[in-house]
TORKOL-4160 file (C-alpha; in steps of 0.2 Angstrom, whole numbers, padded with zeros to 4 digits, m for minus):
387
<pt num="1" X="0653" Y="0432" Z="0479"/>
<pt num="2" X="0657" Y="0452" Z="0473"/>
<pt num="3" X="0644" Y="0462" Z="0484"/>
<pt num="4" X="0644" Y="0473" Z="0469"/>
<pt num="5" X="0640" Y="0468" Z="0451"/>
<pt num="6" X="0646" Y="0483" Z="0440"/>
<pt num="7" X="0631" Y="0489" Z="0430"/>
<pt num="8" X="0630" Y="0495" Z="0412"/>
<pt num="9" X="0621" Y="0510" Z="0416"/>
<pt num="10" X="0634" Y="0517" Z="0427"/>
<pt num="11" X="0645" Y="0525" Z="0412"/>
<pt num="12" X="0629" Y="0531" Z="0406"/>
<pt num="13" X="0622" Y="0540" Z="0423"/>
<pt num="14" X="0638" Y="0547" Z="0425"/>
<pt num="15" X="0639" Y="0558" Z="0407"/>
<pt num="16" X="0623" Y="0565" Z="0411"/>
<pt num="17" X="0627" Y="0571" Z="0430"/>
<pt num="18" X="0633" Y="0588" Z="0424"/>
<pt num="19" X="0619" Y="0589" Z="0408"/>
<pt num="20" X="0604" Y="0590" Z="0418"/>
<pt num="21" X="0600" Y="0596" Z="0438"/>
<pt num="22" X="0589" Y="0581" Z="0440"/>
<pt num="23" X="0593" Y="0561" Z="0437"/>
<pt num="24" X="0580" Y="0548" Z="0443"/>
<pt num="25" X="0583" Y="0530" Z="0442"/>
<pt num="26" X="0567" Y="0519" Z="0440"/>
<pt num="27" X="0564" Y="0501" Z="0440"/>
<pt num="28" X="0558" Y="0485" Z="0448"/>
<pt num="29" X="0562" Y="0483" Z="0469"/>
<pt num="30" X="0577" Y="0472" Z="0473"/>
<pt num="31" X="0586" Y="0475" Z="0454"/>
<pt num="32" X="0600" Y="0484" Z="0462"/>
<pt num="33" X="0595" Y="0506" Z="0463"/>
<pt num="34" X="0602" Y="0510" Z="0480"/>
<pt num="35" X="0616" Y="0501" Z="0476"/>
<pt num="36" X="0621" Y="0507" Z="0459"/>
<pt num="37" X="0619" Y="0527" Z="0467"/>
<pt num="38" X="0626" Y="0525" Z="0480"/>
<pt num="39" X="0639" Y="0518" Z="0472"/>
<pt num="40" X="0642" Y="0532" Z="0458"/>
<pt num="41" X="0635" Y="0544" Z="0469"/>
<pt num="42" X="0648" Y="0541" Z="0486"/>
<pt num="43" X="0649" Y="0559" Z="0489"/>
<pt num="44" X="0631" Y="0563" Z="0490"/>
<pt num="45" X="0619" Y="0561" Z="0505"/>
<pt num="46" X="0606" Y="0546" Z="0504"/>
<pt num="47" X="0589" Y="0548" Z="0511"/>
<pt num="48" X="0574" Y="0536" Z="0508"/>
<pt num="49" X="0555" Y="0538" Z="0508"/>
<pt num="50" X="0553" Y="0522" Z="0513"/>
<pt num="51" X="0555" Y="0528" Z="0531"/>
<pt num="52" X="0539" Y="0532" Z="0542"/>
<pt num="53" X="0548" Y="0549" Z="0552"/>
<pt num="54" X="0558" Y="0555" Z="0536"/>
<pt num="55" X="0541" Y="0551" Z="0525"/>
<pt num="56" X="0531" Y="0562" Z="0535"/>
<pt num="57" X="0546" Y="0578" Z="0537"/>
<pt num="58" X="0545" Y="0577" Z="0519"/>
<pt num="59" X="0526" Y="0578" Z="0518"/>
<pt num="60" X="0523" Y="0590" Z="0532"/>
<pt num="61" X="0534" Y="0603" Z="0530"/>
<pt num="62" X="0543" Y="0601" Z="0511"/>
<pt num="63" X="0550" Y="0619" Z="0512"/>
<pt num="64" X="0561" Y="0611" Z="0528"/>
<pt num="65" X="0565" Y="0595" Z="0522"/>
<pt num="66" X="0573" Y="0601" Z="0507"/>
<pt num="67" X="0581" Y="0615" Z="0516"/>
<pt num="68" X="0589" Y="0600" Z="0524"/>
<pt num="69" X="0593" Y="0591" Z="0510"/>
<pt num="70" X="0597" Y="0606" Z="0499"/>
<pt num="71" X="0608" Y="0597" Z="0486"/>
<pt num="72" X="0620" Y="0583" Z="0480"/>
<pt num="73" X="0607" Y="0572" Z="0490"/>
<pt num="74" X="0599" Y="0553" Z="0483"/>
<pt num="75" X="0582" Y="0553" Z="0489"/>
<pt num="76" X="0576" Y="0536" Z="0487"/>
<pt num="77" X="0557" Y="0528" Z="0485"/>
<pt num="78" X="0551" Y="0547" Z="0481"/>
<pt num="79" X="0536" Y="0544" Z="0472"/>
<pt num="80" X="0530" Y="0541" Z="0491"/>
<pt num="81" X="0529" Y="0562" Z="0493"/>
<pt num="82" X="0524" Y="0565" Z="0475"/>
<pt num="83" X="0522" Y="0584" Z="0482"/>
<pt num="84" X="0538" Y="0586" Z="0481"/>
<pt num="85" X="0541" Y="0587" Z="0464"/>
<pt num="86" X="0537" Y="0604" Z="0461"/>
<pt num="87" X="0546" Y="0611" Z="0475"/>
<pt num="88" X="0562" Y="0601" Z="0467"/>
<pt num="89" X="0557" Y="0610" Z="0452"/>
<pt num="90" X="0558" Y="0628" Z="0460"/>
<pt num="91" X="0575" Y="0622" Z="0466"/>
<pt num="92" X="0582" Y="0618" Z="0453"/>
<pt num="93" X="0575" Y="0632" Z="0442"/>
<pt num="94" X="0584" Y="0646" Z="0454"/>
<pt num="95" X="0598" Y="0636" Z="0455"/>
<pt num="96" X="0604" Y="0632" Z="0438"/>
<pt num="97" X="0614" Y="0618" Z="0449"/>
<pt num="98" X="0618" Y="0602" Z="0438"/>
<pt num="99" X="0617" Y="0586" Z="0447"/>
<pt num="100" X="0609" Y="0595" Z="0460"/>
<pt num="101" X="0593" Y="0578" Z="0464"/>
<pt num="102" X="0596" Y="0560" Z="0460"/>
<pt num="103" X="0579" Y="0553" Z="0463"/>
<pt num="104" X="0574" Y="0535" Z="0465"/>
<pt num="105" X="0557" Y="0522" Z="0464"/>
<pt num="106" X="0551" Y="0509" Z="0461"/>
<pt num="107" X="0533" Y="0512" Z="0456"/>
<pt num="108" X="0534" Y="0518" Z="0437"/>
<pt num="109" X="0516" Y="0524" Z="0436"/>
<pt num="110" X="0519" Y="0538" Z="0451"/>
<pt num="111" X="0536" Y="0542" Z="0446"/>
<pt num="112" X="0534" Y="0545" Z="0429"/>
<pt num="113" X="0516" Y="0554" Z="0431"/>
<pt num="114" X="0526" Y="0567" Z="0444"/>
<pt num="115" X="0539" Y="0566" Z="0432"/>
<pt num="116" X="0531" Y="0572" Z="0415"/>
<pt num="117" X="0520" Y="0583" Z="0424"/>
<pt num="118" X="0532" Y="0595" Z="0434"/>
<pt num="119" X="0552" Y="0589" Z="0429"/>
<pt num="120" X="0551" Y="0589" Z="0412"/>
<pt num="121" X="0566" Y="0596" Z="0402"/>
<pt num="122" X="0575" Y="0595" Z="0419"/>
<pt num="123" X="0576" Y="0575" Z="0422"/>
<pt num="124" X="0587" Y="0562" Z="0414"/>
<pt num="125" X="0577" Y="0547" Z="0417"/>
<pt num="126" X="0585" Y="0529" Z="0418"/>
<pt num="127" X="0580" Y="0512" Z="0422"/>
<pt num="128" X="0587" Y="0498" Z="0430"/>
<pt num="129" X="0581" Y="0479" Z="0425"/>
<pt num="130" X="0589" Y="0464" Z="0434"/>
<pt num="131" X="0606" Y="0459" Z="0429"/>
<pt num="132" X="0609" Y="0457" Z="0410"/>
<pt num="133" X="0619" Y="0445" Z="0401"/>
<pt num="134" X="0634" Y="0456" Z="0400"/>
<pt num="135" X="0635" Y="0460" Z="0416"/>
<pt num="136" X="0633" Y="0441" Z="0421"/>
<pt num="137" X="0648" Y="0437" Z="0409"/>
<pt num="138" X="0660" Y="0449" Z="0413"/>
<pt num="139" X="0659" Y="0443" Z="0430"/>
<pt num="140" X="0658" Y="0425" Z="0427"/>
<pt num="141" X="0641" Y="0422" Z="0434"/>
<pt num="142" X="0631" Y="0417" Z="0417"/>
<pt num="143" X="0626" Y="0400" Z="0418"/>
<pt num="144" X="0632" Y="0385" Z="0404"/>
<pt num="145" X="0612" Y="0382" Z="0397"/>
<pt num="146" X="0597" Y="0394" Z="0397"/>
<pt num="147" X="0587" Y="0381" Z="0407"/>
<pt num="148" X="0600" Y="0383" Z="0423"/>
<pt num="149" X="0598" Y="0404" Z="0421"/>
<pt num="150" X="0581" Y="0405" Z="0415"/>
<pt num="151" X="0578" Y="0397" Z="0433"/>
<pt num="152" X="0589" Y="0405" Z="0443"/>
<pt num="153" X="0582" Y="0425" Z="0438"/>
<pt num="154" X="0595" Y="0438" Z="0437"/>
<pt num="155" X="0591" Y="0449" Z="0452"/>
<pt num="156" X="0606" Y="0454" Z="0461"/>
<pt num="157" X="0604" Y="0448" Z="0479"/>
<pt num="158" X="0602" Y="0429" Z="0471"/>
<pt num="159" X="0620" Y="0431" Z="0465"/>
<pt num="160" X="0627" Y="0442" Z="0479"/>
<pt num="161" X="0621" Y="0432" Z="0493"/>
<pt num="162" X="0620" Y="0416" Z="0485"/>
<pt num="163" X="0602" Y="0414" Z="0491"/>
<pt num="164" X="0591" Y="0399" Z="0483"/>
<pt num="165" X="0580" Y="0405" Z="0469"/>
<pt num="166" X="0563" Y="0397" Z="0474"/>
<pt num="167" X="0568" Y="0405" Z="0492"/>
<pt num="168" X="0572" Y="0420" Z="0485"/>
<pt num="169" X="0555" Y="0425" Z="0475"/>
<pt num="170" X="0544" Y="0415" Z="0488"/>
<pt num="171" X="0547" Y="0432" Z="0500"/>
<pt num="172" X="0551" Y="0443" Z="0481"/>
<pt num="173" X="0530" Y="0440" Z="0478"/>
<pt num="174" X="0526" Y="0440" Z="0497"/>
<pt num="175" X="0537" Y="0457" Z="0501"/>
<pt num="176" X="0536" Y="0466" Z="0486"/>
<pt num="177" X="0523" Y="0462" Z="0474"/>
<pt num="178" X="0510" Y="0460" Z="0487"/>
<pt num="179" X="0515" Y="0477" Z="0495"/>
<pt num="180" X="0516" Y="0488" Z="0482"/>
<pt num="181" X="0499" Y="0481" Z="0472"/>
<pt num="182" X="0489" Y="0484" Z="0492"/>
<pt num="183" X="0496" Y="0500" Z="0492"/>
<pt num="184" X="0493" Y="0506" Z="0473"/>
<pt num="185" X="0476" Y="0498" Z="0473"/>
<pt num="186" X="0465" Y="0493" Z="0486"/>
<pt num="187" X="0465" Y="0473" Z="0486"/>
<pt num="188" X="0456" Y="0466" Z="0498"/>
<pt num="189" X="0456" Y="0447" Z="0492"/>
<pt num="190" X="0478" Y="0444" Z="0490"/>
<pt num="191" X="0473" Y="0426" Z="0486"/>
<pt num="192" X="0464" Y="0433" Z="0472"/>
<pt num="193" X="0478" Y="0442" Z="0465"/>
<pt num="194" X="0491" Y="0427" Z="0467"/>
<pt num="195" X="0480" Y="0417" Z="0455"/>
<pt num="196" X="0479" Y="0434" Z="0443"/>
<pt num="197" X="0499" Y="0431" Z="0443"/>
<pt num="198" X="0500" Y="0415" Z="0441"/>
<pt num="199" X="0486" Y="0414" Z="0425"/>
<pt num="200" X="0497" Y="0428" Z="0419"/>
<pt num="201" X="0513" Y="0417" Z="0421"/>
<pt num="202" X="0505" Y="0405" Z="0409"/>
<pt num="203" X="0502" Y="0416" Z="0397"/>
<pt num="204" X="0522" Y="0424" Z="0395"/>
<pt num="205" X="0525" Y="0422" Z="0376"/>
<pt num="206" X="0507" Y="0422" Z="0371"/>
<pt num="207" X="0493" Y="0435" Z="0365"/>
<pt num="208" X="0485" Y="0447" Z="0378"/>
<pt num="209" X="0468" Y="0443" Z="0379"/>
<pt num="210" X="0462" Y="0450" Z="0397"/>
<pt num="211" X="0443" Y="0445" Z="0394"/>
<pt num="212" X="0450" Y="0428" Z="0394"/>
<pt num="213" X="0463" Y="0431" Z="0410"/>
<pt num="214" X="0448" Y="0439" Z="0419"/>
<pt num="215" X="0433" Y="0428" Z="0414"/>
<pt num="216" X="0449" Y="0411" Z="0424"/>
<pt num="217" X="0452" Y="0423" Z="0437"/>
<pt num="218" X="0432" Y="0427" Z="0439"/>
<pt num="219" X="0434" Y="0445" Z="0438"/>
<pt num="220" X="0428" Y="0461" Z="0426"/>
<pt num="221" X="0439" Y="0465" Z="0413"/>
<pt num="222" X="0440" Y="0484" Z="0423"/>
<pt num="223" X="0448" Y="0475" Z="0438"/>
<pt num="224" X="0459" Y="0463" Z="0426"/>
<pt num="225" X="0466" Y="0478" Z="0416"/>
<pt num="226" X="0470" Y="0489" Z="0435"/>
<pt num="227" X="0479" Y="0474" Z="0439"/>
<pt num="228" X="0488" Y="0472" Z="0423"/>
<pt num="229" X="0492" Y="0492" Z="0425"/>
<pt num="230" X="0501" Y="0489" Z="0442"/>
<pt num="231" X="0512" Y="0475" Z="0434"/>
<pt num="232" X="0517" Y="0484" Z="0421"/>
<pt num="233" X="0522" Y="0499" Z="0432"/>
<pt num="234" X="0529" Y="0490" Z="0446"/>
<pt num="235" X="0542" Y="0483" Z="0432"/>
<pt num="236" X="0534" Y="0462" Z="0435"/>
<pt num="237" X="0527" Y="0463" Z="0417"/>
<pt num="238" X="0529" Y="0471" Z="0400"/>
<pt num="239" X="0520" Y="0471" Z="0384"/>
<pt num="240" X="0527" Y="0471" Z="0367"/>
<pt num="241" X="0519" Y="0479" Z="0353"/>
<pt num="242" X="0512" Y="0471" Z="0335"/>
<pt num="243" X="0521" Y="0480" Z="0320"/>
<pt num="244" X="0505" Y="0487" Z="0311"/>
<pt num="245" X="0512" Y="0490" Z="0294"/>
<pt num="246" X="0499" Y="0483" Z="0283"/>
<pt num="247" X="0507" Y="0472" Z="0271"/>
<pt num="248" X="0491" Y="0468" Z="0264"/>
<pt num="249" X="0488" Y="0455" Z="0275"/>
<pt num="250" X="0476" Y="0456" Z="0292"/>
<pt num="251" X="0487" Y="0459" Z="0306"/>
<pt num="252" X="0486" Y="0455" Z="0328"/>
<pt num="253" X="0482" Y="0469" Z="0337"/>
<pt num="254" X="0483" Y="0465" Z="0353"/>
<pt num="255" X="0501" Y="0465" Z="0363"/>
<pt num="256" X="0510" Y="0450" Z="0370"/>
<pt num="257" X="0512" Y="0446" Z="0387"/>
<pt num="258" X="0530" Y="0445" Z="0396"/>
<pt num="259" X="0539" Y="0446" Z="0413"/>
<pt num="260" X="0555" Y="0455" Z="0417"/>
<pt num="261" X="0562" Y="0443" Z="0425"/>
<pt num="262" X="0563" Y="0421" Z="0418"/>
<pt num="263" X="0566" Y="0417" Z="0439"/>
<pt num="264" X="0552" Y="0425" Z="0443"/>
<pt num="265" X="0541" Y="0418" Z="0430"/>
<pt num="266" X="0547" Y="0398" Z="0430"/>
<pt num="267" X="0544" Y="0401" Z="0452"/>
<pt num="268" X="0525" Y="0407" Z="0447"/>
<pt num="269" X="0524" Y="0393" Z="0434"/>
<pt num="270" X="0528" Y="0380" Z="0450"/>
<pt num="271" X="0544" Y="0377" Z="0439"/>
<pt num="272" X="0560" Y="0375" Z="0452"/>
<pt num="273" X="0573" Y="0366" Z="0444"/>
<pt num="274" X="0583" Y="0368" Z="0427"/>
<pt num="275" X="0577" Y="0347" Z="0423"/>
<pt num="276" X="0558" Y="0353" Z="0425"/>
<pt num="277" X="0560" Y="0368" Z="0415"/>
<pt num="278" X="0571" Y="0357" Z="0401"/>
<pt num="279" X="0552" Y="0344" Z="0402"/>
<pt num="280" X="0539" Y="0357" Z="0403"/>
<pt num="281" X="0528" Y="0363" Z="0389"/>
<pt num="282" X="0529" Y="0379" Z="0391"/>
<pt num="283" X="0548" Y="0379" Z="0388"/>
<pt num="284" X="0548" Y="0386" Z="0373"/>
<pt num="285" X="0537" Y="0401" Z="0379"/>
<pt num="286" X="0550" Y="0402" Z="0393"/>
<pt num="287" X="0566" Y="0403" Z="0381"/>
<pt num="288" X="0557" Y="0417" Z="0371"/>
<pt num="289" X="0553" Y="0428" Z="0388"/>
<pt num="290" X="0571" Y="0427" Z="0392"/>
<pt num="291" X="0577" Y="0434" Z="0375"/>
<pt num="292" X="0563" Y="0445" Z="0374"/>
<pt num="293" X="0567" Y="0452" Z="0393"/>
<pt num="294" X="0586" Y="0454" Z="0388"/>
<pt num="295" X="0581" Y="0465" Z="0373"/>
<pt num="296" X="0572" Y="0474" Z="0385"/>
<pt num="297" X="0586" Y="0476" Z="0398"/>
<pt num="298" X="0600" Y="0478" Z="0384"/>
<pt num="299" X="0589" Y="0495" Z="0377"/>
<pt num="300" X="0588" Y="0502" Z="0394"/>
<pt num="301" X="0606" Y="0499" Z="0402"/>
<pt num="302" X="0614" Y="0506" Z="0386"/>
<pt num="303" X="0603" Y="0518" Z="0383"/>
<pt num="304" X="0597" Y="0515" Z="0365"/>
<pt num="305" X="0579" Y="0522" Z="0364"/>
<pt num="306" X="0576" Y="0506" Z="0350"/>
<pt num="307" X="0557" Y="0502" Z="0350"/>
<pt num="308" X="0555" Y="0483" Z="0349"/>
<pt num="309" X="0539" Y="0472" Z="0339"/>
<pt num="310" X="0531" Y="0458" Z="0336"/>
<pt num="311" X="0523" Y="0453" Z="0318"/>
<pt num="312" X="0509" Y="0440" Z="0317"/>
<pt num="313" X="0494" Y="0442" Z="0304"/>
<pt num="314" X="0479" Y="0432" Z="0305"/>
<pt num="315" X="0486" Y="0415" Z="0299"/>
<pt num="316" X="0496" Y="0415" Z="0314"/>
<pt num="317" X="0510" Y="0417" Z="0303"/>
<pt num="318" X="0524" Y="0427" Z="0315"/>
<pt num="319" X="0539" Y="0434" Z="0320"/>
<pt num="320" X="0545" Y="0435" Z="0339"/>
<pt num="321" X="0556" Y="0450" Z="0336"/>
<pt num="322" X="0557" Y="0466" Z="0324"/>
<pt num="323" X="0567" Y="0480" Z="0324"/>
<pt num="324" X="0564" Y="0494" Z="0311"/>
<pt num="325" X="0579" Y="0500" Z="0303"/>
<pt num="326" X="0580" Y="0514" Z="0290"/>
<pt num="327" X="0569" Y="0507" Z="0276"/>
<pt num="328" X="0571" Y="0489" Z="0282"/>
<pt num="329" X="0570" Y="0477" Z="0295"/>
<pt num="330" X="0579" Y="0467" Z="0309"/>
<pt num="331" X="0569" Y="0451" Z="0312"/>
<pt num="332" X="0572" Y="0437" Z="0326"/>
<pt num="333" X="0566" Y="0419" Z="0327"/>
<pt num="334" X="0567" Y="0413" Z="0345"/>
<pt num="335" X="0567" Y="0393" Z="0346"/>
<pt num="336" X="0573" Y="0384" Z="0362"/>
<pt num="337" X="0580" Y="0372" Z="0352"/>
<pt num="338" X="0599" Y="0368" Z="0353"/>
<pt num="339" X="0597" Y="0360" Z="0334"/>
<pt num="340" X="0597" Y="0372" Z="0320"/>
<pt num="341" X="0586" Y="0365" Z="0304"/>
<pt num="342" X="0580" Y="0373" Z="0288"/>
<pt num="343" X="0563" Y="0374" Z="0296"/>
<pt num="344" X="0566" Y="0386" Z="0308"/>
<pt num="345" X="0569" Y="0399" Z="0296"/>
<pt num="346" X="0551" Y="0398" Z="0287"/>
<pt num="347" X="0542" Y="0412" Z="0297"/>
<pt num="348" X="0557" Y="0424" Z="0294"/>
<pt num="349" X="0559" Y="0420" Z="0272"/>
<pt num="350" X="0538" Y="0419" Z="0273"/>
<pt num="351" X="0541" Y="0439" Z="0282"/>
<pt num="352" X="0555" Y="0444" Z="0269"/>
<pt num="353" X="0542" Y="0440" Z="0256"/>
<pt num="354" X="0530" Y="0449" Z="0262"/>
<pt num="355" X="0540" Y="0465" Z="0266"/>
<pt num="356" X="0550" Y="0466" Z="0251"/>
<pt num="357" X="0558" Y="0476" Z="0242"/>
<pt num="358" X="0563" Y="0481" Z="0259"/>
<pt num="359" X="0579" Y="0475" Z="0267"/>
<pt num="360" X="0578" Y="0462" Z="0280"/>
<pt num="361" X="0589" Y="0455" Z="0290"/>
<pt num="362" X="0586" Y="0437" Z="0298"/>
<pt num="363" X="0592" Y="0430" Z="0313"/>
<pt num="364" X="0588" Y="0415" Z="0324"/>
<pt num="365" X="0592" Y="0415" Z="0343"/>
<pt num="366" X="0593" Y="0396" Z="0347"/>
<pt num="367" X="0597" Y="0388" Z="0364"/>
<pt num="368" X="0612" Y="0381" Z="0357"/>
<pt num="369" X="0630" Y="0387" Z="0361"/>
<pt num="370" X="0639" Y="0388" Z="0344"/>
<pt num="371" X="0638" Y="0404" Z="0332"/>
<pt num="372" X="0635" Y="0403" Z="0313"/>
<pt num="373" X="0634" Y="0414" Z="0302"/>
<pt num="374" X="0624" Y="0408" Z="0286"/>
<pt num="375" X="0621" Y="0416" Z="0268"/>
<pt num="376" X="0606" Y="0422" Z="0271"/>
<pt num="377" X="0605" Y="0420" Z="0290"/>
<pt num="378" X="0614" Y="0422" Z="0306"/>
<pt num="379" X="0612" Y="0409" Z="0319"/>
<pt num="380" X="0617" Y="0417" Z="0336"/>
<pt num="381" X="0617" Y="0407" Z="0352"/>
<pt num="382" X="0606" Y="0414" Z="0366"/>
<pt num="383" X="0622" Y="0416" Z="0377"/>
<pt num="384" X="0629" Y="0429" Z="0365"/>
<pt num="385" X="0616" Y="0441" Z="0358"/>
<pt num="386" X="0622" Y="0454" Z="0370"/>
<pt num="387" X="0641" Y="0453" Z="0363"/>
């Protein structure tokens, strides 16, 4: 295996190098940050936070550590010495120097807080999800059925070290998840915590309803909402957003629940094998997190800025994906399935009903492998929505 899958965003990073004097790269542990830097970066220094005796140069005297590393340097798991933000800022202010600070994390909440707070204006700000379906294929890594990927994950080390899945995130939660919730939030009961995650796993695809996710996990709904925040920011979780335009119909407002990462979610789930996942109920819910996650990736690794939605109205009428665009709309159907039938298309023709005169374009994303592209639909097979 290639110890380097090349990444999407690295075209991207790269035009902004001489645009701004800061560039930070966030997103979940393990999806491959040090890497891609260092790999686009070869001529700068690399020095991480993550070290005790650097940790504590930086927070002791910041004046002398960036003295030290003065410019041109990747200074990785910064949110650690959050202090140093606004000395960055001084530097760069006097310098006028682009490219001057590549800055790395993986805790979203302490990154972007520093961030917005002292950087703004000066940062271009990136993040790195695991591996997305175009990176997958142009390396031949992508498996034949979603069943097979969906249980396999897409974090890099799995394919560059060939390391078993269920071997792979047994340590992921362990190492990472575990590490970063203590130290973000004083957890004393870890036990706890591993049943909050796995009641969240069986809740990907469906409504947030953290009174109910708190009252099974025997918590308050304070503690079940600071858990749910750490998720979010530590890039294990994300929440997508009902589409509120009344169309005279009562509409969901709370947000559904999804994970970053399919391999992740089918380990938490107890799900190890493409076979289980191809008999389990929740299937269904799965395929849809693993669309909905490559959406994600696709907006951030190309850079798009496109808000994503969901539309349901209180007869549970729904759509799992919207877009906004212009005066109309780009909607998504998301069945498992690998038979396409006239059924499937209900939700989307109830929707273009309801929205009209607006323009809307329909599409189901099926777990079928053939392409078709209908009168009023197109039929796009889950391997290929990122072409």
């Amino acid at each position: 295996m290639s110890a380097f899958i090349p990444r999407q965003l690295t075209p991207i990073i790269r035009a902004q190098k001489s645009k701004f004097p800061v560039l930070a790269v966030t997103g979940p542990r393990q999806s491959g940050k040090t890497t891609l830097l260092r790999e686009i970066f070869s001529d700068y220094r690399y020095v991480s936070l993550e070290n005790p005796n650097t940790r504590s140069f930086a927070e002791e005297d910041p004046v002398g550590f960036l003295n030290q590393y003065d410019q041109k340097v990747i200074i990785d798991e910064v949110q650690r010495v959050p202090t140093l933000f606004s000395y960055i800022q001084g530097r760069v202010d006097e310098s006028k120097m682009m490219g001057q600070y590549i800055l790395s994390g993986s805790q979203n909440f302490h990154l972007l807080t520093s961030i917005t707070q002292t950087l703004a204006g000066r940062v271009a700000l990136f993040k790195l999800l695991p591996l997305d379906f175009t990176e997958l294929k142009t390396n031949s890594l992508l498996a034949d059925s979603y069943t097979n990927a969906g249980i396999k994950g897409f974090y890099p080390a799995i394919f560059d070290r060939d390391i078993d899945p269920v071997i792979f995130y047994a340590n992921y939660v362990q190492t990472y998840i575990e590490k970063d919730v203590t130290e973000l939030l004083n957890i004393s009961n870890l036990k706890l915590f591993r049943t909050f995650l796995g009641l969240c796993a069986g809740r990907a695809g469906q409504l947030m309803n953290i009174s109910a996710l708190a009252n099974e996990c025997d918590i308050s709904n304070i503690t079940a909402k600071a858990w749910l925040s750490i998720l979010e920011s530590s890039y294990i979780i994300f929440l997508l957003q009902p589409y509120h335009q009344n169309f005279n119909k009562r509409l969901v407002k709370s947000p559904k629940l999804y994970f970053y990462d399919t391999g992740l979610l089918n380990y938490l789930l107890g799900i190890r094998s493409a076979d289980e996942l191809e008999e389990n109920r929740l299937k269904g819910h799965v395929f849809e997190n693993m669309i909905l996650a490559e959406y994600q990736k696709k907006n951030h690794h190309l850079y798009l800025h496109q808000d994503y939605y969901f539309w349901q109205d209180s007869n549970a009428h729904e759509v799992d994906l919207l877009m906004k665009m212009g005066q109309g709309f780009s909607i998504f159907e998301i069945k498992a399935t690998q038979t396409v039938n006239s059924g499937l298309f209900k939700e989307m023709d109830r929707f273009e009903e309801i929205a009209a005169p607006a323009q809307v374009n329909k599409t189901l994303i099926y777990g079928g492998s053939e392409n078709e592209k209908r009168t009023q639909y197109t039929v796009l097979s889950w391997k290929h929505i990122s072409d």
